[in-house]
C-alpha positions in Angstrom: 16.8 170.7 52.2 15.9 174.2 53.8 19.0 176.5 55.8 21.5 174.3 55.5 24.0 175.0 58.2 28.1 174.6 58.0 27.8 171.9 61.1 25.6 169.7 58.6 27.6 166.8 57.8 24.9 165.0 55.9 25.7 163.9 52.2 24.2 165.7 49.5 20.4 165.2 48.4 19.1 164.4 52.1 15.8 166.1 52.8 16.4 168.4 55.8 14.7 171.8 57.1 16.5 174.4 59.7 19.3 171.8 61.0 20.6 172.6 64.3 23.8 172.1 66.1 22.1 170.4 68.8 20.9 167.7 66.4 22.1 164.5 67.1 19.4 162.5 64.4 21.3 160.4 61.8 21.6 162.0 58.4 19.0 162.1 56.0 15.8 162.5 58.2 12.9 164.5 58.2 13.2 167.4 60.5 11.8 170.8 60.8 12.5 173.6 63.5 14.5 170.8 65.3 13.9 172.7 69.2 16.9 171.7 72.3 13.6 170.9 74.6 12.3 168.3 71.8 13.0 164.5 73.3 11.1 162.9 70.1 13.0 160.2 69.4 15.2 160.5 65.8 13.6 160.7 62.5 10.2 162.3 63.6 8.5 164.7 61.4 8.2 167.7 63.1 7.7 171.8 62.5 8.1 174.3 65.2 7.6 172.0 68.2 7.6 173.9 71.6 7.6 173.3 75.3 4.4 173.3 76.1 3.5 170.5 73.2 2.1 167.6 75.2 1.4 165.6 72.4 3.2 161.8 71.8 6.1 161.7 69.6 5.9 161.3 65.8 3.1 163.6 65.0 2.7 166.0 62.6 2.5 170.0 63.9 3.4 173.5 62.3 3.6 176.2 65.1 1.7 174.5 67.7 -0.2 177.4 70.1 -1.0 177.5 73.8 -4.6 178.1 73.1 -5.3 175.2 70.7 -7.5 172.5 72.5 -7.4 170.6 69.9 -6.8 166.6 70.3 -3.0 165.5 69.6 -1.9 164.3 66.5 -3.8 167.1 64.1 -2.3 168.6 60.9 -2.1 172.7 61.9 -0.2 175.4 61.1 -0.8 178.8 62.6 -3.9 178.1 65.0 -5.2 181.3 65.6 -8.0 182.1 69.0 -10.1 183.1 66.5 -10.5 179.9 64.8 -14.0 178.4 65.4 -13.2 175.2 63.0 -14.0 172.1 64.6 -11.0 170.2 65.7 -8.0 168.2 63.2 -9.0 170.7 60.2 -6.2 171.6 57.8 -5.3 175.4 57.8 -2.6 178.1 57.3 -2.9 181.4 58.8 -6.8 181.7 59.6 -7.9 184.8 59.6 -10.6 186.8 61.3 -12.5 188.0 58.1 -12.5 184.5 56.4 -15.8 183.3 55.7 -14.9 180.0 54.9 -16.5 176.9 55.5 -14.8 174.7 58.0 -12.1 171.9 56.6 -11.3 173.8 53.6 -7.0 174.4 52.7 -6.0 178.4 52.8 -3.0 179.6 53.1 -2.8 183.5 53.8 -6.2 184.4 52.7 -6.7 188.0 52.4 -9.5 190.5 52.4 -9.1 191.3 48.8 -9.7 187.6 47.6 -13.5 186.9 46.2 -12.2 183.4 44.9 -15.6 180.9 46.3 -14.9 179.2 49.3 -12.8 175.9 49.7 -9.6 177.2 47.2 -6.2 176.6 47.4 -4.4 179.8 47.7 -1.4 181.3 48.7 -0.5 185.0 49.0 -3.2 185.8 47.0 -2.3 189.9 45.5 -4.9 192.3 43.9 -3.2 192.5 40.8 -3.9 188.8 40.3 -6.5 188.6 37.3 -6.3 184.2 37.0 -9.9 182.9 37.4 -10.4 181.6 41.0 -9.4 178.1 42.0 -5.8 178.1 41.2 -2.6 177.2 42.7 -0.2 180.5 42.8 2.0 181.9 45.3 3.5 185.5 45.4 2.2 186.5 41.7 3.9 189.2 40.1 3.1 191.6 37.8 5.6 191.0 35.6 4.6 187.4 35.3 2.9 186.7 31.5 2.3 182.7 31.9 -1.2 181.9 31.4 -3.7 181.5 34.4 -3.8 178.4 36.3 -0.1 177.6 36.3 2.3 176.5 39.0 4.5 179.3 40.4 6.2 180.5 43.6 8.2 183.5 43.3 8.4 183.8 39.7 11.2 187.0 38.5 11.5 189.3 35.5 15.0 187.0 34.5 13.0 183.8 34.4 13.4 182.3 30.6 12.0 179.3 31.4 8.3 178.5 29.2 5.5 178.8 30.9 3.8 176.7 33.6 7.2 175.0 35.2 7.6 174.5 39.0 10.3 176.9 40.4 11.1 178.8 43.5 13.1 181.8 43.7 15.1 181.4 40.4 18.0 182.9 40.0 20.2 184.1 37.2 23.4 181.7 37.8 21.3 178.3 37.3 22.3 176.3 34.2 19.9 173.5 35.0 17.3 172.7 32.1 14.2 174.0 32.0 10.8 172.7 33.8 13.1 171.1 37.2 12.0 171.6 40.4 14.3 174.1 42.4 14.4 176.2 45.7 16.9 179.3 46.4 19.9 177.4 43.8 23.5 178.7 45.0 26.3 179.4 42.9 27.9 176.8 45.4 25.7 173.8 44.6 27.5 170.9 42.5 24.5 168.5 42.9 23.3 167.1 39.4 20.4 168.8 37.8 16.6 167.8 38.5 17.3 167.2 42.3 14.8 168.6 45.0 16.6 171.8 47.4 15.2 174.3 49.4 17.0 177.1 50.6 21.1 175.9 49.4 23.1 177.2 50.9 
C-alpha cells in the first residue's frame, strides 16, 4: 500500500497506491493515481491516468503524455518527445543523451553512467563504484554492502546484514532482519514480513 489516506476503510494488508476520496472500488484492488475523470470500471490497474487517455479500460499506463502516438495498451512510464523507440518499449524517464538501444529497461539514466547498454538501473550516483549491471537505487556513500546487492534507500542506522530488500528503514522497526518493507510507521500493528509502501 502507498499514501494511505484516513478515508481508507480497507482492512489491513490490501495492496493499494494514492487512494482517493472519490474512490468508490471495493477494497483490496489494484489502483494507482486513481483520477475523478477515470470511468474504468473497478479493479483496473492503473497509474497516472488522464483525460486525454483514449485507450480501453484495464491497461497498463504510468504518466500517459499528449504526444505519445503510441498504440493503446503499452507498458510506459514518462514518454518523453524525444523518444525515438519504436512503439510498446518498456522505459522510465528517457532521456536525451541516452544512447541506448531501443527495448532496453532504464530508469533515470544519467550522463555520468558508462554502465553498457541494456542495464537495469535506477538513480544511478557518481560515487557508485559496483561493476555495471546491477540492480541499486539511491546508493549512498555510507553504504558498505558488497556490489551487486538489492537496496533502495539504504541509511547510516541500518543494522540489517548485507544484501536484504528494504526501503526507507527507519529506526523504530522491530521486524527481523532481511523482510521486505516500505516507509514502516510507528503506527503500524500489522505482523512482520508483510508488503507496505508508504504507511501511514
Amino acid at each position: 500500500m502507498l499514501f494511505k489516506t484516513v478515508d481508507d476503510t480497507r482492512s489491513a494488508g490490501q495492496n493499494m497506491l494514492f487512494k482517493t476520496v472519490d474512490d468508490t472500488r471495493p477494497a483490496g484492488q489494484n489502483m494507482l493515481f486513481k483520477a475523478v475523470d477515470d470511468t474504468r470500471p473497478a479493479g483496473q490497474n492503473m497509474l497516472f491516468k488522464t483525460v486525454d487517455d483514449t485507450r480501453p479500460a484495464g491497461q497498463n499506463m504510468l504518466f500517459k503524455t499528449v504526444d505519445d502516438t503510441r498504440p493503446a495498451g503499452q507498458n510506459m512510464l514518462f514518454k518523453t518527445v524525444d523518444d525515438t523507440r519504436p512503439a510498446g518499449q518498456n522505459m522510465l524517464f528517457k532521456t536525451v543523451d541516452d544512447t541506448r538501444s531501443a527495448g532496453q529497461s532504464m530508469l533515470f539514466k544519467t550522463v555520468d553512467d558508462t554502465r553498457p547498454a541494456g542495464q537495469n538501473m535506477l538513480f544511478k550516483t557518481v560515487d557508485d563504484t559496483r561493476p555495471a549491471g546491477q540492480n541499486m537505487l539511491f546508493k549512498t556513500v555510507d553504504d558498505t554492502r558488497s556490489a551487486g546487492q538489492n537496496m533502495l534507500f539504504k541509511t547510516v542506522d541500518d543494522t540489517r546484514p548485507a544484501g536484504q530488500n528494504m526501503l526507507f528503514k527507519t529506526v523504530d522497526d522491530t521486524r527481523p532482519a532481511g523482510q521486505n518493507m516500505l516507509f514502516k510507521t510507528v503506527d503500524d500493528t500489522r505482523s512482520a514480513g508483510q508488503s507496505m509502501l508508504f504507511k501511514t
